[in-house]
C-alpha positions as CSV (number, residue, x, y, z in Angstrom):
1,X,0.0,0.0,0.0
2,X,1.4,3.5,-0.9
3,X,2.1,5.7,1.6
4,X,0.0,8.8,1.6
5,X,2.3,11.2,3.6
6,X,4.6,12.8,1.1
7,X,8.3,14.0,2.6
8,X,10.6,13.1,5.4
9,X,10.3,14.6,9.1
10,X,12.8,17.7,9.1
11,X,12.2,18.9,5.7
12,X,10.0,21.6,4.2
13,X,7.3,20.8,1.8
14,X,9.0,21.0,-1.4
15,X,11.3,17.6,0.4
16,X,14.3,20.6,0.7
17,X,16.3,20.3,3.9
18,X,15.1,23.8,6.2
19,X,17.5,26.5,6.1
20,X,18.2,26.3,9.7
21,X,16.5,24.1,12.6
22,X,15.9,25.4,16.6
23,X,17.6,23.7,18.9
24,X,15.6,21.5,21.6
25,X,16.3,25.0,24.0
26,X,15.0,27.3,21.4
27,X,12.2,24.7,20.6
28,X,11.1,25.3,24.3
29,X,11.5,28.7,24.5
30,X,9.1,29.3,21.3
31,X,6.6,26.9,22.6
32,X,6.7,28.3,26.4
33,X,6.0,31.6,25.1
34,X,2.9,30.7,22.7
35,X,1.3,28.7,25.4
36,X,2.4,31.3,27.9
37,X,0.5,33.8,26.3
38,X,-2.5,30.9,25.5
39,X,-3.3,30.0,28.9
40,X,-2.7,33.8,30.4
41,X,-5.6,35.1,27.6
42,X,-8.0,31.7,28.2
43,X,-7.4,31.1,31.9
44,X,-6.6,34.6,33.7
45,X,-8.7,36.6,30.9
46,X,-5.2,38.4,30.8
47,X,-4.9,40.6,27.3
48,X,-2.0,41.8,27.2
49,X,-0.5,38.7,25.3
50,X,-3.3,39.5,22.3
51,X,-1.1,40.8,19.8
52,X,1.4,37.7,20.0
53,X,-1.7,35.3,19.6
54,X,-3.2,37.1,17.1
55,X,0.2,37.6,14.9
56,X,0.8,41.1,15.4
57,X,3.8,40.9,17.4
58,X,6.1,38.0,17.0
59,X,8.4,38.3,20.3
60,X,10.6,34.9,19.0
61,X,11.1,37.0,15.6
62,X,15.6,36.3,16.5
63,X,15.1,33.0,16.5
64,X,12.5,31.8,13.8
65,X,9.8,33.2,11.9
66,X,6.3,31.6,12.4
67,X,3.5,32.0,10.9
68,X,0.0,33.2,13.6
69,X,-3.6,32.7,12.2
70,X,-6.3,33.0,14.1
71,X,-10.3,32.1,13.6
72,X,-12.4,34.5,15.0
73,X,-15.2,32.9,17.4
C-alpha cells in the first residue's frame, strides 16, 4: 500500500532540507511563550498577550519566523 504522507520529518514541503533548525532549547523557549500567552488570555482573561496570539507581534522573531492565524469565534 502507498504511503499517503509525502516527505521526510525535518524537511520543508517542497522535500528541501530547512535552512536552519531550533535547537531543543529554542524549541522550548518558542513553545513556552505561545502557550504562555495561551493559557494567560483563556485562563486569567489576561490581554495583554493579544497581539502575539493574534500575529501582530512575534516576540521569538531572532530565533524563527512563524506564521500566527487566528479564527475568530
Amino acid at each position: 500500500m502507498p504511503s499517503r504522507c509525502k516527505g521526510t520529518p525535518g524537511t520543508d514541503r517542497e522535500g528541501a532540507a530547512p535552512a536552519r533548525q531550533l535547537t531543543e532549547p529554542q524549541q522550548r523557549h518558542v513553545a513556552t511563550t505561545y502557550l504562555d500567552a495561551f493559557f494567560r488570555r483563556h485562563l486569567l482573561g489576561d490581554t495583554g498577550q493579544d497581539q502575539i496570539l493574534t500575529g501582530a507581534r512575534h516576540p521569538d522573531a531572532a530565533l524563527t519566523e512563524v506564521d500566527v492565524t487566528a479564527d475568530t469565534p
